[in-house]
C-alpha positions as CSV (number, residue, x, y, z in Angstrom):
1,X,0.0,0.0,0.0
2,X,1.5,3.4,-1.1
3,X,2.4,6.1,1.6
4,X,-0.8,8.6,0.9
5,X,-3.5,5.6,0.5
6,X,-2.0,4.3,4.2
7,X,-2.6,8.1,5.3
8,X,-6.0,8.4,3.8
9,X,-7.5,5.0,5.2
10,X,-5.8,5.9,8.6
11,X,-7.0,9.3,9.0
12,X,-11.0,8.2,7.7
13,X,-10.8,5.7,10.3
14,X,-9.6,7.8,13.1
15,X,-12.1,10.3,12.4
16,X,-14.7,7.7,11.7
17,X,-14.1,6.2,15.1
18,X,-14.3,9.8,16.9
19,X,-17.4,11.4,15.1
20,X,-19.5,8.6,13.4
21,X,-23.2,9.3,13.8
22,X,-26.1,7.6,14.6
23,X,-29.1,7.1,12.7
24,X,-32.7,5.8,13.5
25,X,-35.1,4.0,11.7
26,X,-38.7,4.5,12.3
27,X,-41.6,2.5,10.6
28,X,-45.0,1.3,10.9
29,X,-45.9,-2.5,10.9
30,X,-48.8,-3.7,8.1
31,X,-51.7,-5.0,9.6
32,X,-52.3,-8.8,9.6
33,X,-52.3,-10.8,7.0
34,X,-55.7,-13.3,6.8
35,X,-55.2,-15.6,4.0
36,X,-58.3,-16.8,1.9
37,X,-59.8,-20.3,3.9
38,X,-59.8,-22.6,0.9
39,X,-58.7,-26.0,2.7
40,X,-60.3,-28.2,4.9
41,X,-58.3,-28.2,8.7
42,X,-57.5,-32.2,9.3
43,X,-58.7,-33.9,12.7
44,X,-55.4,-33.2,14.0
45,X,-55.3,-29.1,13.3
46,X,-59.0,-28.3,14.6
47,X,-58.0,-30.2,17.8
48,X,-55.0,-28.1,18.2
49,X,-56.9,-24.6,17.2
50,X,-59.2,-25.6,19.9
51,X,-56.3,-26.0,22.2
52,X,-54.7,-23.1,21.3
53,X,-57.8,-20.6,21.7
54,X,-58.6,-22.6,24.8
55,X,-54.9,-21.5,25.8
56,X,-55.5,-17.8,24.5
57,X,-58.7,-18.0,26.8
58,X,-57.0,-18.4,29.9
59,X,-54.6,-15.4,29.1
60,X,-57.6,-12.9,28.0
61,X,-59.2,-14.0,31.4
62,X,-55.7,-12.9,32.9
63,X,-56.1,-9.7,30.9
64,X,-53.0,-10.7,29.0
65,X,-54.0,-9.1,26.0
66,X,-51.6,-9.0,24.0
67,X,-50.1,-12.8,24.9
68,X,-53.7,-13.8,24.2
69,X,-53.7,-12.3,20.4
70,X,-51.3,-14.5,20.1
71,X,-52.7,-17.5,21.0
72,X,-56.3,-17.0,19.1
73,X,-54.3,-16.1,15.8
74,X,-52.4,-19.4,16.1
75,X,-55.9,-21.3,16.6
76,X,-57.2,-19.6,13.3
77,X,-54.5,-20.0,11.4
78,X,-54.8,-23.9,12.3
79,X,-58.5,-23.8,11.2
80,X,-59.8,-21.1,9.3
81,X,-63.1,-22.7,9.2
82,X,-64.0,-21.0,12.6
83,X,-64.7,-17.2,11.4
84,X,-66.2,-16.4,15.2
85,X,-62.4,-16.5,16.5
86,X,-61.6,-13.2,14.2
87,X,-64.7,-11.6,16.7
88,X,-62.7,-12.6,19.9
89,X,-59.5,-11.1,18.1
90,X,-61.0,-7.9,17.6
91,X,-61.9,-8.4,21.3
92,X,-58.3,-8.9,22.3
93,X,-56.6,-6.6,19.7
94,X,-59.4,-3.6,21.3
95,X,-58.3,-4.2,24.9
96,X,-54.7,-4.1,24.2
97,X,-54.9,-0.7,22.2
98,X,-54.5,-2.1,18.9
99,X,-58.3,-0.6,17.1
100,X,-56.9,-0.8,13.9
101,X,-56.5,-4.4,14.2
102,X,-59.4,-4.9,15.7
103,X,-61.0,-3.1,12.6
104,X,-59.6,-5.0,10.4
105,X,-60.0,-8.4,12.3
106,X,-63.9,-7.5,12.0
107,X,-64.1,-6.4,8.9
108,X,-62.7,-9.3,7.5
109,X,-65.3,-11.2,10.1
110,X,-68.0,-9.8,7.8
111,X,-66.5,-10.3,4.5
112,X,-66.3,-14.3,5.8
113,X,-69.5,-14.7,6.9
114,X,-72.0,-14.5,4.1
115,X,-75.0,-16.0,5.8
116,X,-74.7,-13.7,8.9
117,X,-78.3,-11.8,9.9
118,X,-78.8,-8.6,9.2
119,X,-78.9,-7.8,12.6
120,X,-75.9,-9.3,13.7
121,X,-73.8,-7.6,10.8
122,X,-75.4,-4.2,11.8
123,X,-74.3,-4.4,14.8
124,X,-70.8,-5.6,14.1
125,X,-70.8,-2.7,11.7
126,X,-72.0,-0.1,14.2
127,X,-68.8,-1.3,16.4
128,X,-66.8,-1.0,13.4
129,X,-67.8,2.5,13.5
130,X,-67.2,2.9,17.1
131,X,-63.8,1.7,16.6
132,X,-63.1,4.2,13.8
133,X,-64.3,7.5,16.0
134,X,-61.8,6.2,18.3
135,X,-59.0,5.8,16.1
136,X,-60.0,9.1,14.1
137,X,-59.8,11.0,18.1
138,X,-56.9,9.4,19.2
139,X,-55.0,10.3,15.9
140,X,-55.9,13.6,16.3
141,X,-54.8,13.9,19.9
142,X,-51.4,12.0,19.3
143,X,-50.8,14.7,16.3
144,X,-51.2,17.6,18.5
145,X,-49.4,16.3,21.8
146,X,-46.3,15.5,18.9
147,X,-46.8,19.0,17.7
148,X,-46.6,20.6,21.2
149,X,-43.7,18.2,22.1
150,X,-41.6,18.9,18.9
151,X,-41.9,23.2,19.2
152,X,-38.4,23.5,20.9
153,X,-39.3,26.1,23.6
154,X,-37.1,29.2,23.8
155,X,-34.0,28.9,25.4
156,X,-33.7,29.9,29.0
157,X,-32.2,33.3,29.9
158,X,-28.4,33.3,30.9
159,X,-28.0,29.8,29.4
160,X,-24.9,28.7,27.5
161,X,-25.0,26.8,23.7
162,X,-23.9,24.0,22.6
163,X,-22.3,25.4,19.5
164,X,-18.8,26.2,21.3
165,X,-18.4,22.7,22.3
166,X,-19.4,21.6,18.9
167,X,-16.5,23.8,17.3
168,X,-14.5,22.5,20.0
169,X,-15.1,18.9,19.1
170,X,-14.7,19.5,15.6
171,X,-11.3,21.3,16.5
172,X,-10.3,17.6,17.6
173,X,-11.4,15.5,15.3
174,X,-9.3,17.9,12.9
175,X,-6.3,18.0,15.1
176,X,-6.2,14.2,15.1
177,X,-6.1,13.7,11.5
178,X,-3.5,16.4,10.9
179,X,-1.8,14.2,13.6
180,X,-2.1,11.1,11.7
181,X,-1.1,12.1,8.6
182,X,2.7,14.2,10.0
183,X,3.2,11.0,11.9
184,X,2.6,8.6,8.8
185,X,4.2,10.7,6.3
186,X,7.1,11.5,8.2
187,X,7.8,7.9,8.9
188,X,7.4,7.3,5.2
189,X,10.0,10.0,4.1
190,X,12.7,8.3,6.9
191,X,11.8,5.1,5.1
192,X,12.8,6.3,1.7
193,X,16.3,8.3,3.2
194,X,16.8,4.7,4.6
195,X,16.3,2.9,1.5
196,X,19.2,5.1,0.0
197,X,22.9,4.4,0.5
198,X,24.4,6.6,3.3
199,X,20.7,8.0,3.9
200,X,21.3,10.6,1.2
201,X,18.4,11.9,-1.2
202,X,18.5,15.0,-3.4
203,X,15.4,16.7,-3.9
204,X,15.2,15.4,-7.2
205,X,13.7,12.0,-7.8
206,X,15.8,8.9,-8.3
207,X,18.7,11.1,-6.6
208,X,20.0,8.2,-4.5
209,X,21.9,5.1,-4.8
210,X,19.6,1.9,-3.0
211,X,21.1,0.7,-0.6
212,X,22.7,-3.0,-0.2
213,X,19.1,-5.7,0.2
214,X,17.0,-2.5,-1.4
215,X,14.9,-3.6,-4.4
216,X,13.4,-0.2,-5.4
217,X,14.6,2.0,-8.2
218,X,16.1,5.2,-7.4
219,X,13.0,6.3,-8.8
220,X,10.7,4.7,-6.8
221,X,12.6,5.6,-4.1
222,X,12.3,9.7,-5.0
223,X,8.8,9.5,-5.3
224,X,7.9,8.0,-2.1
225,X,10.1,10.2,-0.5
226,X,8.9,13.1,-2.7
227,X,4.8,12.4,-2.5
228,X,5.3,12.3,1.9
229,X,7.5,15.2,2.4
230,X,5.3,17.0,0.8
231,X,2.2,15.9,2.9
232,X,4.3,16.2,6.2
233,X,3.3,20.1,6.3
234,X,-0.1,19.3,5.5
235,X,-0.7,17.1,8.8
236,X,1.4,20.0,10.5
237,X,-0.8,22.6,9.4
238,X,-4.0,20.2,10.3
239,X,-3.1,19.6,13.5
240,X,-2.0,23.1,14.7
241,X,-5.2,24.7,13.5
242,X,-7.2,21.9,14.5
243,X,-5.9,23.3,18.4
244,X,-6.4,26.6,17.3
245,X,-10.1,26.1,16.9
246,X,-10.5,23.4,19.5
247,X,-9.1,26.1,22.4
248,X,-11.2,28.7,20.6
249,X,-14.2,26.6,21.0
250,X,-13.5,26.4,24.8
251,X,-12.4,30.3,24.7
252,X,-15.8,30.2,22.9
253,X,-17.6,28.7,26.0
254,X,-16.5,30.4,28.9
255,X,-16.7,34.2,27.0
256,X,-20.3,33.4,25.9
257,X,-22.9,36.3,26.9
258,X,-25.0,34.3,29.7
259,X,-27.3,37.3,31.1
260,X,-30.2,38.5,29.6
261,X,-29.8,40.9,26.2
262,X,-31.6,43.5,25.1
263,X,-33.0,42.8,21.6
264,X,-32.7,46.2,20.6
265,X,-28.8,46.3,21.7
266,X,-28.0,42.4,21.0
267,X,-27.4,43.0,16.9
268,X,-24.7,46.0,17.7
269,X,-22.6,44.0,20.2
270,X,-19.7,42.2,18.8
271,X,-19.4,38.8,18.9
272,X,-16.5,36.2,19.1
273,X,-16.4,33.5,16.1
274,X,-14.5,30.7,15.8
275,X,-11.8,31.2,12.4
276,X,-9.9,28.5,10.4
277,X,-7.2,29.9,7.7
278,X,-4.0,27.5,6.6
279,X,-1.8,27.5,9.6
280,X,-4.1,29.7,12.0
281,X,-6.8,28.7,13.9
282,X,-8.9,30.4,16.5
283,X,-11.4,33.4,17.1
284,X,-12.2,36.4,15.3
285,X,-14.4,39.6,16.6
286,X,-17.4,39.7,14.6
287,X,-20.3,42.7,14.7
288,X,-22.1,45.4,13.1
289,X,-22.0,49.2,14.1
């Protein structure tokens, strides 16, 4: 691996290591899937459905909702034949929180029961309804307490920002890299004066005689020694101003305004920033007259 590729897969993994970020994923589950009931359950599965809802019984008796769901899903996926087990799953799925399920769970009741009485699927329909009012209400309340939680309130009076430490942080993250790379570089330059006879390069490439057990060109030689000298001053610079803007983002902290300001004054008053130039780093007065 050549000098500047070790440098570069170095440095991204140093800074990798000190400022990766973290994502979330958020997503919403589909509702349950209820396959079309086109076999006929053998002796063996309607004896274990039965065993299984008695099971899911017990826990909705125990107001285990949830582990009762369970238990009465596994019972009609055994035999599908028994449509009045997606009635007691809307029961469950309703006391554990879940109405959209428990929509769905009836509606697909209905759709699987042709020869149901009017009255019967009227009122089935009229808690379908219920359900739906519900759901509709308790969307609208979760929207607006999200809403109220996501408006960031103002910040308190005489209290300090983030942002310094941020720069600060930032100010390390650059100083390590600039780090990095003078450390690597340099060691690669000493490698190439040690490849050549007597430790003697010229500035020129190939100006050196390998030495004895060397198999490199002199050319090969000059341009390793040539592509990290030159990159030794670029770590330098790095890591100086990385300092320079990590102290400033401390400086930064500590020289922050903290008392309350006057909005009429606040725009006039000058104000410290943190500056990054090649080979300086630090703070710089900033305001408006």
């Amino acid at each position: 691996m050549r000098a500047p590729q070790q440098t570069l897969f170095v440095a991204v993994l140093l800074a990798t290591a000190i400022a990766v970020p973290a994502f979330a994923q958020t997503g919403q589950a589909s509702l349950t899937n209820y396959p079309a009931c086109t076999t006929t359950p053998s002796k063996q599965d309607s004896e274990a459905a039965h065993s299984a809802f008695l099971l899911g019984k017990r826990f909705f008796d125990e107001a285990d909702y949830g582990t009762a769901v369970h238990n009465f899903q596994d019972a009609y996926k055994l035999d599908c034949t028994k449509t009045e087990l997606l009635r007691i799953l809307a029961s469950a799925f309703e006391l554990s929180g879940n109405r959209a399920e428990a929509i769905h769970a009836l509606e697909t009741f209905l759709q699987r029961s042709p020869n149901l009485g009017a009255e019967d699927k009227g009122q089935i329909q009229k808690r379908i309804d219920n359900l739906r009012a519900q759901l509709a209400t308790a969307g609208s309340a979760t929207a607006t307490a999200t809403a109220t939680a996501i408006t960031p309130p103002p910040p308190p009076a005489g209290g300090h920002t983030v942002l310094p430490w941020v720069v600060a942080g930032a100010g390390v993250v650059i100083a390590a890299v600039g780090g990095v790379i003078y450390l690597v570089e340099s060691s690669a330059a000493n490698n190439a004066k040690n490849d050549c006879a007597g430790g003697i390069i010229s500035a020129a490439q190939g100006g050196c005689k390998p030495a004895s057990g060397v198999t490199l060109s002199p050319t090969q030689i000059g341009n390793n020694y040539n592509s990290a000298n030159g990159l030794v001053p670029v770590g330098s610079v790095l890591f100086f101003a990385g300092l320079g803007v990590a102290a400033g983002g401390v400086i930064w902290h500590f020289v922050e305004p903290t008392g309350a300001k006057s909005d009429s004054k606040a725009a006039l008053l000058p104000v410290l920033v943190p500056t990054v130039a090649p080979g300086y780093g630090g703070l710089s007065l900033s305001g408006r007259f």
